[in-house]
C-alpha positions in Angstrom: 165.8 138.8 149.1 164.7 136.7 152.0 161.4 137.9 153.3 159.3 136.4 155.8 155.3 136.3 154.7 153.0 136.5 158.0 150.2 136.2 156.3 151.8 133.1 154.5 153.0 131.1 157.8 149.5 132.0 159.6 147.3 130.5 157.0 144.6 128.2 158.8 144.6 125.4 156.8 148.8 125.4 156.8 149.1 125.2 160.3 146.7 123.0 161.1 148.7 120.6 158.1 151.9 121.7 160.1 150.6 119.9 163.9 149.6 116.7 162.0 152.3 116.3 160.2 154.6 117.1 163.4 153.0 114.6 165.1 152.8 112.1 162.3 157.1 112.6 161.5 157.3 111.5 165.4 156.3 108.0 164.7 158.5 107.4 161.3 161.8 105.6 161.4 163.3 108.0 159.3 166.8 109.0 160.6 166.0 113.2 159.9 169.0 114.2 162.3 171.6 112.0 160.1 169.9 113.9 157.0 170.8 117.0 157.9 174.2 116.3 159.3 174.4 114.5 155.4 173.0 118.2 154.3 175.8 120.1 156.1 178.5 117.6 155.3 177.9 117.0 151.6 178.2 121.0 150.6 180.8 122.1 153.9 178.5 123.8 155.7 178.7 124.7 159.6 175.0 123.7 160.8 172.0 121.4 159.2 168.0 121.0 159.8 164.9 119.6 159.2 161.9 121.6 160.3 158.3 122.2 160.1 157.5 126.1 160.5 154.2 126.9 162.4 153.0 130.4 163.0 155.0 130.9 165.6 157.3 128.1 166.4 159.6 126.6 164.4 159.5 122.2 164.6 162.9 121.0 164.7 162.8 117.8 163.1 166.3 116.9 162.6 169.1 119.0 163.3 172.9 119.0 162.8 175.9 121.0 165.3 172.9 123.6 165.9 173.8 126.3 169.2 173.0 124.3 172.4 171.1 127.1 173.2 168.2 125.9 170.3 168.1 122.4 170.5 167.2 122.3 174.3 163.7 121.1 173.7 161.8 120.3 170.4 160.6 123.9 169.1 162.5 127.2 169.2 160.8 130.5 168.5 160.6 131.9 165.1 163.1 135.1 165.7 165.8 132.0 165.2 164.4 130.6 162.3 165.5 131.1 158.1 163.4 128.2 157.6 160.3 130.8 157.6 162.1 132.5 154.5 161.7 129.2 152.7 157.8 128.5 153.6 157.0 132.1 153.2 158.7 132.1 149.6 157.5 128.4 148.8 161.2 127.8 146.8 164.3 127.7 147.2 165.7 130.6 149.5 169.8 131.8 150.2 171.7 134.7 151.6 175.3 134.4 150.7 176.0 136.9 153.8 173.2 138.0 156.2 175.9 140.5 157.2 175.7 142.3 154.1 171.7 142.2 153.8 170.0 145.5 156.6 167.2 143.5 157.0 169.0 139.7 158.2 172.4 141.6 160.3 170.2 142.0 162.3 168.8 138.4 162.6 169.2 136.4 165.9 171.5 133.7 164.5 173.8 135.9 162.7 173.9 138.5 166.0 174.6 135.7 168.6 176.0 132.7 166.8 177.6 134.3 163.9 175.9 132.8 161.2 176.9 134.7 157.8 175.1 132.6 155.1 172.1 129.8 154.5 170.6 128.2 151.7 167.2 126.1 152.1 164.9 124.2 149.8 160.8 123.6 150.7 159.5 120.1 152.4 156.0 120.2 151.4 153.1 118.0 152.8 151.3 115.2 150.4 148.9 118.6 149.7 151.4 120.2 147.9 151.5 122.9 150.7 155.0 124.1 152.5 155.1 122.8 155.5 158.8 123.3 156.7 162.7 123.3 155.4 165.6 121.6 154.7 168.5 124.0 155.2 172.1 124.5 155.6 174.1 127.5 157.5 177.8 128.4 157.8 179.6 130.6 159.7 181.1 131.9 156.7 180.0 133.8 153.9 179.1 131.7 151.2 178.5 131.9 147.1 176.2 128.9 147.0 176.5 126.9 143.6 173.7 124.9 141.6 175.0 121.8 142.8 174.7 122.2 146.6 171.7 123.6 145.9 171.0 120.2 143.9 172.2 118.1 146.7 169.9 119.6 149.0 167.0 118.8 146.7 167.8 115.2 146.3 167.5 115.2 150.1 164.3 116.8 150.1 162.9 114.0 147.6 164.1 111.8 150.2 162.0 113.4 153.2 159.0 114.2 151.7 155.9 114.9 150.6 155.7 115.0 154.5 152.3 113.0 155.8 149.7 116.2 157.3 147.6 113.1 158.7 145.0 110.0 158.7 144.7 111.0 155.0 147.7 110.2 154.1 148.5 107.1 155.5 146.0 104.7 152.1 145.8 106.1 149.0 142.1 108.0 147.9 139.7 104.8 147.0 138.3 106.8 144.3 141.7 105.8 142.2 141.2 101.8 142.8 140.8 99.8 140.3 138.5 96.7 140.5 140.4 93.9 142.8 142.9 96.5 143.8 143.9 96.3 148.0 145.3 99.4 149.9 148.6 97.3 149.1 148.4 97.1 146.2 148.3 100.6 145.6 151.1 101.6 148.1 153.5 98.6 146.6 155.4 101.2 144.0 155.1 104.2 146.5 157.3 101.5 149.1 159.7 100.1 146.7 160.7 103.8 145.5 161.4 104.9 149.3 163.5 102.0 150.3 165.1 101.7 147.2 166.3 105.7 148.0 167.2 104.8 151.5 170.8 104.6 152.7 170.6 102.5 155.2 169.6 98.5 154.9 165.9 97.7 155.5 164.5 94.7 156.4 161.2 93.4 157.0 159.7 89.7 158.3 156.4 88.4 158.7 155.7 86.9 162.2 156.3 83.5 161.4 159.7 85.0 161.0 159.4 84.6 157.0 161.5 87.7 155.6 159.3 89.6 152.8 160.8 92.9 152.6 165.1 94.1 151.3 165.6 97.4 149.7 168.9 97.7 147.6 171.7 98.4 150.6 170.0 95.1 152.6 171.0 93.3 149.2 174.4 94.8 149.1 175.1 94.2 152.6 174.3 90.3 152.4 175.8 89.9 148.9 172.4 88.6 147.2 171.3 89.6 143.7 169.4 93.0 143.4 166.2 90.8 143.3 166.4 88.3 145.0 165.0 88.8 149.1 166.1 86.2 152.0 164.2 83.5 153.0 164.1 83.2 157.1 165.1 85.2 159.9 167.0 82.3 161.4 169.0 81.8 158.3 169.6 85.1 157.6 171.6 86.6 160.8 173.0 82.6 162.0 176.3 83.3 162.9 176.6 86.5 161.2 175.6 88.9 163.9 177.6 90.4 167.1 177.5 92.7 170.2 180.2 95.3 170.0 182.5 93.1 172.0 182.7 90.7 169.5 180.2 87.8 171.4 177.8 86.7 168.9 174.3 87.6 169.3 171.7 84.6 169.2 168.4 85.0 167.0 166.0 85.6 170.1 168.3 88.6 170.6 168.2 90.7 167.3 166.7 93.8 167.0 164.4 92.0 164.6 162.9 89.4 166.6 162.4 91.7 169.9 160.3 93.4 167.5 158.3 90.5 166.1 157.5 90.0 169.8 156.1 93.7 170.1 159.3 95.1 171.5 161.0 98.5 169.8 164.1 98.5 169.5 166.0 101.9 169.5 170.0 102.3 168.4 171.2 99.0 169.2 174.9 98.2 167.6 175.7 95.1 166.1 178.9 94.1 164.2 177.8 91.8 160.9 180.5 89.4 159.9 180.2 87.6 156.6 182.3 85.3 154.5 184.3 86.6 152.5 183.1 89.9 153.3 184.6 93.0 154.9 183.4 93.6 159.2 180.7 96.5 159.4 178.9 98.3 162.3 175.8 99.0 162.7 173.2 101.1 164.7 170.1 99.6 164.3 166.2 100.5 164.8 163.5 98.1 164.4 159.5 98.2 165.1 156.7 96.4 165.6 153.8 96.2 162.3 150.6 95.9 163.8 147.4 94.8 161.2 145.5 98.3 160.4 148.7 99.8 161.3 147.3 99.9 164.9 149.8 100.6 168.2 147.9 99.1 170.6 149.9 97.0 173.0 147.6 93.8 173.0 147.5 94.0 169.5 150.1 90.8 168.7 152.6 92.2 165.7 151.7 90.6 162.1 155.4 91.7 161.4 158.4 93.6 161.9 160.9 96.1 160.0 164.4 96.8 160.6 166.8 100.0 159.8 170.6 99.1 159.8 172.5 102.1 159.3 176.4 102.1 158.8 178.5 103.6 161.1 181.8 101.2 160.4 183.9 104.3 159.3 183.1 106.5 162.4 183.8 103.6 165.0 186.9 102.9 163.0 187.8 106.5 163.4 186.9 106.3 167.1 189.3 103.5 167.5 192.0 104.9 166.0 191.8 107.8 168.1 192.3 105.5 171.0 194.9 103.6 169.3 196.8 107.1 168.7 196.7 107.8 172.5 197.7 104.0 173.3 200.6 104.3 170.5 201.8 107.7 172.2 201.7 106.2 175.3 204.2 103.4 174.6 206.4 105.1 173.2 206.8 107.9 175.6 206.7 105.2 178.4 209.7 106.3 180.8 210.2 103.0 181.5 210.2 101.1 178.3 210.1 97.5 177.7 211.2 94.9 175.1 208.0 94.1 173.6 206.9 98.0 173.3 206.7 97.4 169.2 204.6 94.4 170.1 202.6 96.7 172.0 202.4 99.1 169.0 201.6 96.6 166.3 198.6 95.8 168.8 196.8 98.7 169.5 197.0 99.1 165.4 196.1 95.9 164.6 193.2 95.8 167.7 191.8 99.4 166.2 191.9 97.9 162.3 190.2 94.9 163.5 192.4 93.2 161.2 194.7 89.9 161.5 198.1 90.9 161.6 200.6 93.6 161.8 204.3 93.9 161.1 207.0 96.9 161.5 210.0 96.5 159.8 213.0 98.7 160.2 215.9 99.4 157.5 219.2 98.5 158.5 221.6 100.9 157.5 224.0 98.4 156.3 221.9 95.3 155.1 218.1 94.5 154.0 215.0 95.6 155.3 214.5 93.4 158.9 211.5 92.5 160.6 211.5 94.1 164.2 208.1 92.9 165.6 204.5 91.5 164.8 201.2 91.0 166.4 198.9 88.7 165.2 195.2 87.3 166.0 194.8 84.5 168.3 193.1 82.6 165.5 195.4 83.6 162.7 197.8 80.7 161.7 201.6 81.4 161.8 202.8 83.5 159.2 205.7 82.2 157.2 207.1 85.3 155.9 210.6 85.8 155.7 212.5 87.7 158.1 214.5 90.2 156.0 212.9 92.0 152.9 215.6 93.6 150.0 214.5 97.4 148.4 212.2 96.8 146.3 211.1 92.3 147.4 207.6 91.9 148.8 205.6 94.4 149.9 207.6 95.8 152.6 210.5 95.9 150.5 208.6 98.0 147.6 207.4 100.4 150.1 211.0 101.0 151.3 212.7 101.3 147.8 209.3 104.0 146.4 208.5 105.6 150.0 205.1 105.6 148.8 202.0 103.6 150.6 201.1 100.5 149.0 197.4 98.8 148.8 197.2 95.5 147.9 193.4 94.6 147.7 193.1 91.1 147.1 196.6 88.9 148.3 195.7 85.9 146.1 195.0 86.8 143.0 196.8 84.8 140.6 196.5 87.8 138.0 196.6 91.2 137.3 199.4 93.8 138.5 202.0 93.1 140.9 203.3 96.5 142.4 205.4 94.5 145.3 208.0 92.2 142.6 207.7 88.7 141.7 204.5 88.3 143.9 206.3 85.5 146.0 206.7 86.9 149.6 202.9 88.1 149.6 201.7 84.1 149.0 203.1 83.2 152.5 200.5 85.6 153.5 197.5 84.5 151.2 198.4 81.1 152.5 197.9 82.2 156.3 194.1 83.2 155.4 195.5 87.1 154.7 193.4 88.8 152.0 194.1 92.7 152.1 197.5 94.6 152.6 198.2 97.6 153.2 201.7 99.1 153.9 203.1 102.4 154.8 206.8 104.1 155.2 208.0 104.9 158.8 210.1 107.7 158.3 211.7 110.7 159.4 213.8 112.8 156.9 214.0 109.8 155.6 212.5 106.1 155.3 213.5 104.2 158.5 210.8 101.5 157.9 207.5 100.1 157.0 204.3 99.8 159.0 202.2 97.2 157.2 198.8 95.2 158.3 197.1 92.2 157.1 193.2 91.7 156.9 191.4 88.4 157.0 188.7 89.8 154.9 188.8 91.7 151.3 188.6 95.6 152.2 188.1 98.9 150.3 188.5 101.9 152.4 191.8 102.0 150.7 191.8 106.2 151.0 190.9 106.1 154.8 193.0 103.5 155.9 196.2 104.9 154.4 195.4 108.6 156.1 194.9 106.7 159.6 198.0 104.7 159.0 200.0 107.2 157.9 199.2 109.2 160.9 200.5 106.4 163.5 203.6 105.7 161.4 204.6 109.4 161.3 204.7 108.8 165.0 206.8 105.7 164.9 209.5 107.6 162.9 209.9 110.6 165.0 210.2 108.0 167.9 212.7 106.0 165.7 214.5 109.0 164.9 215.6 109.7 168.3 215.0 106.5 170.4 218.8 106.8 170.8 218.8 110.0 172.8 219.2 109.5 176.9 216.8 112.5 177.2 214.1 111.7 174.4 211.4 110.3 177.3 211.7 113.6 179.4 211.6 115.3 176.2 208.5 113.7 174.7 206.5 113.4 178.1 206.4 117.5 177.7 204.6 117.1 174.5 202.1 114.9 176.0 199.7 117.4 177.0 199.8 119.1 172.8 199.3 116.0 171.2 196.4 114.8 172.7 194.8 118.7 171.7 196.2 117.6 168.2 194.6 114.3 168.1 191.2 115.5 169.7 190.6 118.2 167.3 193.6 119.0 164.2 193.7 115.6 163.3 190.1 114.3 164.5 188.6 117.5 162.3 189.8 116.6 158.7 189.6 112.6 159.3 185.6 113.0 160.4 185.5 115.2 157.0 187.5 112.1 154.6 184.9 109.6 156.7 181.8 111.4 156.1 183.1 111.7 152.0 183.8 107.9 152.0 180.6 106.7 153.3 178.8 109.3 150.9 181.1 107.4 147.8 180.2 104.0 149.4 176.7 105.1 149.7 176.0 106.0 146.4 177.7 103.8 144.3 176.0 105.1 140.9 176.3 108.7 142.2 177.3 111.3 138.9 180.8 111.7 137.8 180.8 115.1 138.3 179.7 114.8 142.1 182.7 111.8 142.7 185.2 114.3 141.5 184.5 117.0 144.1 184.1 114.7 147.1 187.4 113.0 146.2 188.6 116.8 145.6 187.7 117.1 149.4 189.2 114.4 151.1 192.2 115.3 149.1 192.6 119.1 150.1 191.8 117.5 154.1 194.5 114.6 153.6 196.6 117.9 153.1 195.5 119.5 155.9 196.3 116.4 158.1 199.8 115.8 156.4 200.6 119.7 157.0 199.6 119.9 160.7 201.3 116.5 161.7 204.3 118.2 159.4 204.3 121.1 161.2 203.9 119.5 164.7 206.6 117.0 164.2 209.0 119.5 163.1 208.4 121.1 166.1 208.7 118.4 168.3 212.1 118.1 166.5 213.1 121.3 167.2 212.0 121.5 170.7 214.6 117.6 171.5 217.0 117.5 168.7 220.1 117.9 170.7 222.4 118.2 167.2 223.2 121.4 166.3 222.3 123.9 163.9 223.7 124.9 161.2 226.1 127.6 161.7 227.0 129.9 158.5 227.1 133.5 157.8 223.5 135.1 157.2 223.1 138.2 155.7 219.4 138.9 157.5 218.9 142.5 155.2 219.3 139.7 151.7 217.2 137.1 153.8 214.3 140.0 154.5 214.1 141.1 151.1 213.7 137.4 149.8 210.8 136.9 152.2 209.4 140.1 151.1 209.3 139.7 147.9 207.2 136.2 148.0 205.0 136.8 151.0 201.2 136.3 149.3 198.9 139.6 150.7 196.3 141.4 149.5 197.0 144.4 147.4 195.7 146.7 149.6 197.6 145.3 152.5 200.9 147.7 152.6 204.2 145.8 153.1 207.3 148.8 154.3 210.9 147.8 155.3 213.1 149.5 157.3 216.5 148.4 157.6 219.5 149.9 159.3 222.8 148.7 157.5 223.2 144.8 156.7 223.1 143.0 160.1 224.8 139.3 160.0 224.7 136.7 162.5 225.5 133.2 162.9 222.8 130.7 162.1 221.2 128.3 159.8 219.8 130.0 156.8 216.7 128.0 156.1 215.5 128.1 159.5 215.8 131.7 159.7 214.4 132.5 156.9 211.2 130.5 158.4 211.6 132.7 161.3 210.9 135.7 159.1 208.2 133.9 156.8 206.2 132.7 159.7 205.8 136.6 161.5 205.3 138.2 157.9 202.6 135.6 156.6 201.2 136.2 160.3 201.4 139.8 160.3 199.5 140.2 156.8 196.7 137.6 157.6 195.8 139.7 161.1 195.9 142.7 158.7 192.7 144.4 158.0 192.0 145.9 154.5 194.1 148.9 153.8 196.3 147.6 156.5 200.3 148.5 157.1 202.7 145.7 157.9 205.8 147.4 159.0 209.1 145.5 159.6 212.2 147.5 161.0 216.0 145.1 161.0 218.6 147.1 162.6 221.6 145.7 164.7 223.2 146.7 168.2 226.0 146.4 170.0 225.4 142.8 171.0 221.9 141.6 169.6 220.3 142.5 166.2 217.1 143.2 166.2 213.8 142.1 163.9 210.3 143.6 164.5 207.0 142.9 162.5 204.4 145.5 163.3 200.9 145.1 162.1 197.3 146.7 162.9 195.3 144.1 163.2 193.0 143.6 166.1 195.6 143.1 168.3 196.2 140.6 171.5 194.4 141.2 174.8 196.9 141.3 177.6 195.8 137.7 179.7 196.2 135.9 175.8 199.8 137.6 174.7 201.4 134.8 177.3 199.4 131.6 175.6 200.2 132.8 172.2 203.4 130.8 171.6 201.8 127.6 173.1 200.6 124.7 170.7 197.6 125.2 168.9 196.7 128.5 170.2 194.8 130.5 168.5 193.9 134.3 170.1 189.9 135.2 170.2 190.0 137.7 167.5 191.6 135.1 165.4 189.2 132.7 165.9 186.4 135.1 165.5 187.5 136.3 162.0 188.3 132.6 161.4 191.8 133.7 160.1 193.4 130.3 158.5 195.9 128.6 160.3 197.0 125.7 162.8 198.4 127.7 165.8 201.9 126.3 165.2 203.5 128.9 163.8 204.7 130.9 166.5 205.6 127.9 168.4 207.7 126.7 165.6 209.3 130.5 165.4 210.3 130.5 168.5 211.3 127.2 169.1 214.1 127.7 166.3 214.8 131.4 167.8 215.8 130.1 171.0 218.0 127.5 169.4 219.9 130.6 168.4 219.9 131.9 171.6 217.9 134.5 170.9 214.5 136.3 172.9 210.9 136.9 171.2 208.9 138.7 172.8 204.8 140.0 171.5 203.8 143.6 172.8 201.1 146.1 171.6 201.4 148.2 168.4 199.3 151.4 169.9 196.9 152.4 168.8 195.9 148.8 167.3 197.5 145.6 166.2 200.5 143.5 167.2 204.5 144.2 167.0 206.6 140.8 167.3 210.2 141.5 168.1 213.2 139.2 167.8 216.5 139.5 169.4 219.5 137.7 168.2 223.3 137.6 169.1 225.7 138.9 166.2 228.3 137.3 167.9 228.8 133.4 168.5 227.5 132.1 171.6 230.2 130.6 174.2 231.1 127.0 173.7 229.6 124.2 175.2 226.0 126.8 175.5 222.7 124.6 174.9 219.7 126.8 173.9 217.2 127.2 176.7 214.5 125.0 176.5 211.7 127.6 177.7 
């Protein structure tokens, strides 16, 4: 059980070990907020931080998606702190629901921010004492498991022993050896911290000689694992660039400002090497002064350099702005010819890659090539202009409707996924060396979406998500470009997408990044531990494929002007099917009423989602040892469908926002109930294409009643269902 030890965190000689080492973590490089966003990330947790614990303040260090209200200056008060549950227990410490413990419901973070679990592991200072905490929180309860709590310890290794002061910075001279220097000594100690570093380190003497690469600064300029780079001047010539692409001369690297005595703090470059894929970086760099002295007129004997790599969050940043440019032409009321041009652009611009093609299927002959966008610097391309099912790699991707990843255009050998291999040379021969290609569809393949890079790429698994997302768009677009109304239609959809693309697709894609870099990272990282971050960005590539599902069928339903499906449905048959297969607790009570067999006129399936969508919803607002009641009956005109439940209910000022996209009512987002805040959109978008009413009022004395209204008798001819 947690318990916080006064005497433990007021110990003299702990304290005083606490303020020197907060003051001594101050003047390291070492990037303590991105390890405990890594913490939080790595096991799926809500909140991450690095801390020292004092007697009464808590240090925070490094901290991760912590409350505002904490983070406004450096140190926050011990009343918000579980790091003093670690220090006072010197080991690992973890509630797996504070809720459930009488002595932590009561806690301020649990009471005000609704934290309902932690786990933390000890940082402990070079004198073996506990100085603070690495720890995660969620807002859910958690059973934590021996491997997060391994992940967390790794970290650990990585931040400490913490330095407590002058002591620490040369080892004790009563361990030299005859001949031995202080570097000596630290040589092993400094090879085992950079070679456990994630990002690239660098560091020159001032003559601009380059003495210093851990592993990643190897990796990222393709050297052996031994071998260490020569010159400064050689080293970034022509290889380094500002974030507008203009390269960046040697006086101006981080590197050399700091040889001249000048820090350098978060600078982004872009490093471009042959044969090599584009990265970003944010780098830091520092003076190194002889004694280790920070005097200003002391002139630097050297320099260091931290590059860390942000490639796959800028790439996600760009795509974000490549989703609203892609949106944007398309829904442009006043189109123009080269609006796939356009398209292929923005994709191609947020990629950074060479070149970009959509092809559309002609219903009557091959695959065509519609439009392309290539670099300025990219020689033509001397592809062929129609593609057969199943010829190059457009074709392929046509005939399978799967995605396609070519990584390397001209190899001579190995498999050939897209045919004979000949269509993908005229590519290799234009300087192309990655391909990836993806269907545009909408029930069905209406195209392909496929982009060229001039460099060899991996991020095979990102790339195909982000891709995917922008050619769903394409097909819906496709699907009814032929529609006089579809620009009015789509403009009213404006104002939901870009809530869908700021947080429903932006929330899963920032998971899948964060899980590639941690693969790319850690190239020798255990089996075991590959297999559950690929299981990850799996189960969130679901997640985005499900929302973008459910909001293009939406869309569909809300500007398809074909329509439905009209057939006799027996709603008592339909209500018992529904019934039977809705998934709910056991001790959530499911009880039909039904008054005769009511029919109407409608399309089965979509009815039958009508009814799926309020039960599901109905037994997920249901509190334990809840009732879901659900009464059919029919009237003279209308029959009539309501789903009662007890739940917490709807407020009054949120029952009229409840069928709007994506929202989701307090109390559901309080008891972080699962869902995308579609679903009674969708229900009542396909209700009102049957000319029918839903309407959401209170189920006294708590919970919700939805009830649907629906003709039993044909609407008049030539009636179009009400758009609102």
């Amino acid at each position: 059980m947690p318990t916080e030890d006064r005497a433990v965190l007021a110990r003299p000689r702990r304290t005083a070990a606490v303020e020197r080492g907060t003051r001594v973590l101050a003047t390291l490089a070492m990037p303590l907020d991105a390890i405990a966003r890594v913490a939080a990330q790595w096991v799926e947790a809500t909140m991450g931080t690095v801390t020292l614990v004092g007697a009464e303040h808590e240090h925070l260090a490094g901290v991760y998606n912590l409350p505002a209200e904490l983070v406004r200056g450096s140190d926050a008060p011990l009343s918000w702190s579980v790091c003093k549950y670690v220090v006072s227990a010197d080991h690992p410490v973890f509630s797996e629901d504070m809720t459930a413990d009488p002595d932590l419901r009561g806690h301020r973070l649990a009471r005000d921010h609704g934290v309902r679990a932690f786990l933390g592991v000890p940082l402990r200072g070079t004198d073996d004492q506990p100085l603070g905490a690495l720890s995660v929180m969620d807002t859910r309860p958690r059973s934590w498991t021996d491997a997060e709590l391994s992940v967390l310890l790794r970290l650990s290794q990585i931040i400490g022993p913490l330095p407590t002061g002058q002591a620490d910075r040369a080892p004790s001279r009563s361990y030299r050896t005859e001949g031995e220097s202080d570097l000596d000594l630290w040589e092993p100690f400094l090879a085992a911290l950079l070679d456990s570093l994630d990002p690239a380190v660098l560091g020159c003497l001032s003559n601009g000689a380059v003495v210093l690469s851990n592993p990643a600064a190897r990796r990222l300029l393709g050297d052996p694992p031994g071998a260490v780079p020569t010159r400064l001047a050689d080293l970034v010539k022509g290889a380094l660039f500002r974030s507008d692409g203009t390269p960046l001369r040697v006086r101006e690297t981080a590197l050399w400002r700091a040889l001249h005595g000048e820090p350098v703090h978060d600078r982004e470059v872009v490093v471009r090497l042959p044969e090599r894929a584009e990265r970003t970086f944010v780098v830091k760099a520092r003076p190194v002064r002889a004694g280790g002295r920070a005097g200003a007129d002391d002139p630097p004997v050297g320099a260091v350099v931290a590059m860390h790599d942000v490639t796959a969050v800028r790439r996600a940043e760009r795509f974000y702005t490549c989703a609203m440019e892609v949106f944007h032409a398309l829904t442009d009321p006043e189109p123009t010819a080269d609006r796939g041009v356009t398209v292929l652009t923005s994709v191609r611009t947020a990629l950074r890659w060479a070149h970009a093609e959509l092809w559309l299927a002609d219903q009557t002959g091959p695959l065509r090539l519609a439009a392309q966008s290539s670099a300025p610097h990219l020689p033509s391309v001397a592809g062929p202009g129609t593609a057969a099912r199943g010829e190059g790699i457009s074709g392929t991707v046509w005939a399978t409707g799967e995605p396609l990843w070519v990584p390397d255009l001209s190899a001579p050998h190995g498999p050939r996924p897209d045919g004979d291999g000949a269509p993908r040379r005229a590519y290799a021969a234009a300087g192309l060396r990655t391909a990836i290609a993806v269907p545009v569809r909408d029930r069905e393949s209406v195209g392909v979406l496929a982009c060229f890079s001039a460099a060899p790429e991996t991020d095979e698994v990102l790339l195909t998500a982000l891709l995917e997302g922008i050619a769903a768009q394409l097909g819906r677009f496709l699907a009814h470009s032929e529609q006089d109304h579809l620009a009015e239609e789509l403009s009213q959809s404006r104002q939901a997408f870009l809530g869908l693309a700021g947080h429903e697709i932006r929330t899963p894609l920032t998971s899948i990044i964060s899980y590639t870099d941690m693969l790319r990272a850690d190239p020798g990282a255990p089996p075991e531990l590959v297999n559950q971050i690929i299981e990850i960005i799996g189960r969130n590539a679901t997640t985005l494929h499900d929302v973008i599902t459910r909001l293009l069928d939406l869309v569909d339903l809300q500007t398809s002007t074909e329509p439905m499906t009209r057939e006799q449905v027996d709603l008592a048959d339909l209500l018992h099917q529904a019934a039977a297969e809705v998934a709910r607790p056991a001790d959530v009570e499911l009880s039909l009423e039904i008054d005769a067999r009511p029919v109407v006129l409608g399309d089965a399936a979509r009815l039958r989602q009508v009814v799926d969508n309020l039960l599901t919803n109905a037994v997920k607002h249901s509190p334990h040892g809840g009732l879901v009641h659900v009464c059919l009956c029919a009237g003279p005109d209308t029959v009539r469908l309501a789903v009662a439940d007890n739940g917490a209910g709807i407020p009054a000022d949120e029952r009229g926002k409840v069928f709007d996209y994506f929202f989701r009512t307090t109390a559901t987002r309080h008891h972080q109930v699962p869902g995308t805040g579609l679903g009674l959109a969708t229900t009542r978008a396909i209700v009102i294409r049957h000319h029918g009413t839903i309407a959401i009022t209170p189920n006294l004395p708590t919970g919700t009643t939805v009830t649907v209204h629906l003709p039993n008798r044909p609407a008049p001819a030539g009636t179009r269902a009400a758009s609102g």
